[in-house]
C-alpha positions in Angstrom: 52.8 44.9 -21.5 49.7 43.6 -23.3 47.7 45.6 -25.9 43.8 45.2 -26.6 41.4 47.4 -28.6 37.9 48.1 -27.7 35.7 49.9 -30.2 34.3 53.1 -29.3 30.7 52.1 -29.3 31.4 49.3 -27.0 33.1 51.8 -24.4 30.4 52.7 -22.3 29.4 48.9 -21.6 32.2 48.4 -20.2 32.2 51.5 -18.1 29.4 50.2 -17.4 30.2 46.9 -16.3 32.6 48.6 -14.3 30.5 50.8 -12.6 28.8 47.8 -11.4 31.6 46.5 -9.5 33.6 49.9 -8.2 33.3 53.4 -8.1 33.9 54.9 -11.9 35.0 58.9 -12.1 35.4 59.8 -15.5 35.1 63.0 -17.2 31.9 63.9 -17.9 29.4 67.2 -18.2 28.5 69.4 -15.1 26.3 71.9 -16.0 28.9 74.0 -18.6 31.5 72.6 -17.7 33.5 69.1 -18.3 34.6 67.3 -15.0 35.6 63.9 -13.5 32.5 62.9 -11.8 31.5 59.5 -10.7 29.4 58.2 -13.3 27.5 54.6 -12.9 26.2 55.3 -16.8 29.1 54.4 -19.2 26.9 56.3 -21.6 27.8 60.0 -19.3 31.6 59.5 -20.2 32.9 62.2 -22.6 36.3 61.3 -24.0 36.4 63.2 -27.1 37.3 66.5 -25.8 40.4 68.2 -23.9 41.6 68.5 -20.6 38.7 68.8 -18.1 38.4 72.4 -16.2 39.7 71.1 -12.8 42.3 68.4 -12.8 41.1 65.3 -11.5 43.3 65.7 -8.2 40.2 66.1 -6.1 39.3 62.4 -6.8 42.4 61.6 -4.3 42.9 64.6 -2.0 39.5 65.9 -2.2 37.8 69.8 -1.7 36.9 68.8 0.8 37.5 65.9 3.1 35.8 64.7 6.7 39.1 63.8 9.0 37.0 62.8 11.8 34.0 63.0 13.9 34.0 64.1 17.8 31.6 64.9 20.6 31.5 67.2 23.5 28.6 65.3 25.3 30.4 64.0 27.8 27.5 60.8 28.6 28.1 60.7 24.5 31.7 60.7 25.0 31.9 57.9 27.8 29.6 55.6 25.7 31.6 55.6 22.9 34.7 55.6 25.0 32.7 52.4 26.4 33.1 50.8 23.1 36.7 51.8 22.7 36.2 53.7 19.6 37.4 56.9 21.6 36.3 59.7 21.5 37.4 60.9 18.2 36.7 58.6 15.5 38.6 58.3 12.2 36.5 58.4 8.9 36.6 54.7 7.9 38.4 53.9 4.4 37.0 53.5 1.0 34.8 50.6 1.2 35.0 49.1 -2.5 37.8 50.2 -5.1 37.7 53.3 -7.9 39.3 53.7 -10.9 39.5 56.9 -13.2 39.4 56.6 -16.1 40.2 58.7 -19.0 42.7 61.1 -17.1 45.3 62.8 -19.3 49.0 61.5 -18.9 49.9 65.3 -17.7 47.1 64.6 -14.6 48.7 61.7 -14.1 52.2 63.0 -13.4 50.4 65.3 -11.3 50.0 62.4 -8.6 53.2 61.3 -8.7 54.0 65.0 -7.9 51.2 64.5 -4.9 52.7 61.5 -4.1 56.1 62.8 -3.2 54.4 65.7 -1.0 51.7 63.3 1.3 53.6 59.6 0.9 57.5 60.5 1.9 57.7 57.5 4.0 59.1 56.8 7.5 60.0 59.2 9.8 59.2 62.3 7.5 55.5 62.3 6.5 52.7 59.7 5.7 49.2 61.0 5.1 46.8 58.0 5.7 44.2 59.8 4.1 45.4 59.8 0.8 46.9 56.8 1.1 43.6 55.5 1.5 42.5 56.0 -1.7 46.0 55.9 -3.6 45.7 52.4 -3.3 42.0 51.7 -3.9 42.5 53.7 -7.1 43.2 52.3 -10.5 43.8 54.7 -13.2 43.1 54.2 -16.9 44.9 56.9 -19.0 43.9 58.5 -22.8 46.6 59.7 -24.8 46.1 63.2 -26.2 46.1 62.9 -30.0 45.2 66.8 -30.7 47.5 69.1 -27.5 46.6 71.8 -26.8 48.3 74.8 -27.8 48.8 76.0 -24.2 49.9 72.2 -23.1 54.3 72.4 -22.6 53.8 68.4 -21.0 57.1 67.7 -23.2 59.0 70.2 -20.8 59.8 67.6 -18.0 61.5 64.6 -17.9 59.3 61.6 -19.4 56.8 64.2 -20.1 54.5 63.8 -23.6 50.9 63.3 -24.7 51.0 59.5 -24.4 53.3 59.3 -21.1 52.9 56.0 -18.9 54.6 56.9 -16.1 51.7 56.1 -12.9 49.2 54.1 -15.3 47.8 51.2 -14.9 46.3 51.2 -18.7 46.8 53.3 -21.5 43.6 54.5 -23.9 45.1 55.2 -27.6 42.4 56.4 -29.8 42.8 54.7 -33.2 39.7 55.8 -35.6 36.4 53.9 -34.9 38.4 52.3 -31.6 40.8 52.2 -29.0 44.3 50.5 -28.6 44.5 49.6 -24.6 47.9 48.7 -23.5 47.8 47.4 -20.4 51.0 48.2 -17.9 50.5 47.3 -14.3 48.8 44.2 -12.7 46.6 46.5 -11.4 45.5 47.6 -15.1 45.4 43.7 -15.9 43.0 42.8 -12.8 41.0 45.7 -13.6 40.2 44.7 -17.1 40.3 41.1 -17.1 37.3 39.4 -18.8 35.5 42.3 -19.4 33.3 42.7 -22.2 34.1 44.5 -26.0 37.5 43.8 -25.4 39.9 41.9 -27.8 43.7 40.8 -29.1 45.3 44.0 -30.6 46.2 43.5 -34.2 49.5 44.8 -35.5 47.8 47.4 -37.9 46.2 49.3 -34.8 49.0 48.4 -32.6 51.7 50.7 -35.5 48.7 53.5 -36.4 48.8 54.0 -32.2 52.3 54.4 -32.6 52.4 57.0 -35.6 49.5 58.9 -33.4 51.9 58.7 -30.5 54.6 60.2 -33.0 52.8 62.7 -34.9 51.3 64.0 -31.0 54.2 64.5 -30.0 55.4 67.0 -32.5 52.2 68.8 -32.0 53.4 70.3 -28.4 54.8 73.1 -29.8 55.1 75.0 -26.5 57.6 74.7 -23.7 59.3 76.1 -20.8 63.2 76.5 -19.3 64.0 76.3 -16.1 67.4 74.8 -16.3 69.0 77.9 -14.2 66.7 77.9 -11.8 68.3 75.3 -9.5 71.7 76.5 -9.9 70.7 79.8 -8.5 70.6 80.7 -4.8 67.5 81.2 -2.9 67.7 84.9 -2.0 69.7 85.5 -5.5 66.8 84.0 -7.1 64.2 85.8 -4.3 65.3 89.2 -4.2 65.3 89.6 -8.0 63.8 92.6 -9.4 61.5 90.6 -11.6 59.3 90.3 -9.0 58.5 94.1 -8.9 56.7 94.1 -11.9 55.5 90.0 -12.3 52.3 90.1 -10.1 50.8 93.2 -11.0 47.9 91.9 -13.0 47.7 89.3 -10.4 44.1 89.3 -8.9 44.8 86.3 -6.0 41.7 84.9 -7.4 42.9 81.4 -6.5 42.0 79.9 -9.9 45.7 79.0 -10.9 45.6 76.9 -7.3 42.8 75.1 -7.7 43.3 74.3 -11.2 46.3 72.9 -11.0 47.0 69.3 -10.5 50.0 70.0 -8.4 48.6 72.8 -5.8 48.2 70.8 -2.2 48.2 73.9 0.4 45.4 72.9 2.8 43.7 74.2 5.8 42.0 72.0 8.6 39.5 73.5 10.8 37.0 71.6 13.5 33.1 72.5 12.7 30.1 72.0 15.5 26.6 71.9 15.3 25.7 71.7 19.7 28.1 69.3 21.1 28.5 66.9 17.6 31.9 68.2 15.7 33.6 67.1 12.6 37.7 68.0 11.7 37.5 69.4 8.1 40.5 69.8 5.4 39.7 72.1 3.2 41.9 73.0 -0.1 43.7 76.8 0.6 46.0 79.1 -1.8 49.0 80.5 -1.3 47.5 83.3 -3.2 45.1 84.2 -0.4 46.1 86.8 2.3 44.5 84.8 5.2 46.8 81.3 4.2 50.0 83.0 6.3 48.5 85.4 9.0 49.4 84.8 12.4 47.1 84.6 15.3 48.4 87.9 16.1 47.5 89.8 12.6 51.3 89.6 12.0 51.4 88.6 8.0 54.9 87.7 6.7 53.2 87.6 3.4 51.7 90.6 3.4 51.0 91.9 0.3 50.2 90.3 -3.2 53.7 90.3 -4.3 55.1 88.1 -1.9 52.2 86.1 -2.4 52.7 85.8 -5.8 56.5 85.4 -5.5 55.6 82.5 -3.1 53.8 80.5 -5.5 56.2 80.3 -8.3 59.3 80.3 -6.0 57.9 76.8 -4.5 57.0 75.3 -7.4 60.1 75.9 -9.5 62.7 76.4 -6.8 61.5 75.0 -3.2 60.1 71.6 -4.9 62.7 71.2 -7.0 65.4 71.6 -4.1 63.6 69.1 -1.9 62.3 66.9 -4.5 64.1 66.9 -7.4 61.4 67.7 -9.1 59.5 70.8 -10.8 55.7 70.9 -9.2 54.2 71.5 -12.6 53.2 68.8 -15.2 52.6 71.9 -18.1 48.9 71.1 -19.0 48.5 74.6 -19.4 45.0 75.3 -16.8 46.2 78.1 -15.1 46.9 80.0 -18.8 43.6 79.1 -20.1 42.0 80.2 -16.8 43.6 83.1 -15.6 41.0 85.9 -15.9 44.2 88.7 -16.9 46.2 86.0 -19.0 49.3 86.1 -17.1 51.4 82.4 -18.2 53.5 80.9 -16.7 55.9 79.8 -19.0 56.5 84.1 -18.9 57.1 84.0 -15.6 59.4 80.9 -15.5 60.9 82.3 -18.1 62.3 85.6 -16.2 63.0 83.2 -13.3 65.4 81.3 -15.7 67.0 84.4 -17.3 
């Protein structure tokens, strides 16, 4: 591990710098909103304020996402069969490498959460797609020195504000500047000889750690869910606290596509006269057309078993194939919810 500091007004030349060499997202201002964008201006980087509105999990399993390309010209088709490209071609791969940088430890986890879902190796499942840009991407990290009184990050194992776990680099802002420890030979490859960077002296280096302290104590909020495992699937299912749970529930969606964990997708092919292109698209659980058959039949047919569905895979499903909760607690889906129902509530009658 190797520690720097960077003053803030020397920040955006190196972003800049970067931007030069790779594709730089990093959060910055769309319209009302604060989101990672790419951003070839250092200058356009805002990382002075919370959690963006979206999680950054779009950067590596995107809205939307071209599969592949296909024709039904059949002259087209034996041309390009000609070539042997066939007659479906695969997107081709990021070209140069990305990193993003100031994500939030608590986005962060959220990828190793994506990771377990489209990376589970072998003969189970390998998404090439994501893989793809998984290891084209760097990540740069910014410790949160102020959470959020909605953020319960502390709730999970090696959870907190300044959490490493799936960095490359660490941000700690210090004051005037920044303490960057570096943690990966990715994070070391990515920075090396880049400008406004220096040797971290031991004053920052112990003021980081008393931020890192003080944060911590800050998270005031949290969640149990130690029952939920223990408890049965259809003990856990047929519980009467579902009857009353979703009824404010509008299956709007937003919770999904908030979240940094969500990964329900749909794939459909798209023409324009004989030239077609596969699509994956993001899709909610929350959404009455996610589980309807081809014959209208809907197992989940109404919102509560919608709703039901969404906090029984996260909590219970996940956590019995994973051994892991599919939340990070960064709090989007409380702030965002248009009739305020939290999850920490909810998990909370789960548990009981």
């Amino acid at each position: 591990m190797k520690e720097m500091v960077i003053n803030k007004g020397d920040m955006a030349g190196l972003l800049t710098e970067l931007a030069g060499e790779m594709t730089v997202i990093a959060p910055a201002k769309k319209g009302d909103n604060l989101l990672f964008e790419p951003i070839s201006d250092g200058s356009k980087a805002v990382l002075d304020s919370a959690n963006t509105r979206l999680s950054p999990k779009g950067v590596l399993f995107p809205q939307c996402e071209q599969m592949m390309t296909f024709t039904t010209d059949r002259k087209q088709a034996r041309l390009v069969a000609a070539e042997n490209a066939g007659i479906m071609q695969d997107v081709k791969p990021l070209d140069q490498g990305q990193v993003i940088w100031g994500i939030r430890p608590c986005d962060t986890a959220g990828f190793l959460i994506l990771d377990k879902v489209f990376n589970q190796g072998g003969a189970e499942y390998e998404d090439a797609y994501y893989l793809r840009r998984r290891e084209k991407t760097a990540i740069v990290g910014l410790g949160c020195n102020k959470p959020l009184s909605t953020c319960f990050c502390t709730s999970f194992d090696n959870g907190g504000p300044f959490a490493t776990n799936g960095l490359d680099v660490l941000l700690t802002e210090v004051g005037d500047k920044y303490v960057v420890t570096v943690l990966t030979d990715k994070g070391e490859a990515l920075l090396k000889g880049k400008n406004g960077l220096s040797e971290a002296d031991s004053a920052s280096i112990d003021q980081a750690g008393q931020i890192k302290d003080a944060a911590l104590k800050l998270v005031y909020s949290s969640i149990k869910a130690d029952k939920i495992k223990g408890k049965t699937t259809m003990e856990l299912f047929d519980d009467p606290c579902w009857d009353t749970l979703y009824e404010t529930c509008m299956a709007c969606g937003v919770c999904t596509y908030s979240c940094p964990t969500c990964h329900c997708f749909d794939i459909q092919d798209e023409m324009i006269d004989t030239e077609g292109v596969r699509m994956r698209n993001w899709d909610s659980c929350m959404f009455s057309l996610f589980t309807a058959h081809a014959t209208g039949h809907n197992p989940r047919p109404t919102k509560k078993e919608r709703f039901k569905q969404r906090f029984m895979h996260k909590f219970k499903y996940f956590q019995e194939k994973f051994d892991r909760i599919a939340c990070v607690g960064c709090g989007r889906c409380i702030q965002l919810c248009p009739v305020n129902i939290d999850v920490r509530q909810v998990v909370k009658e789960m548990n009981r």
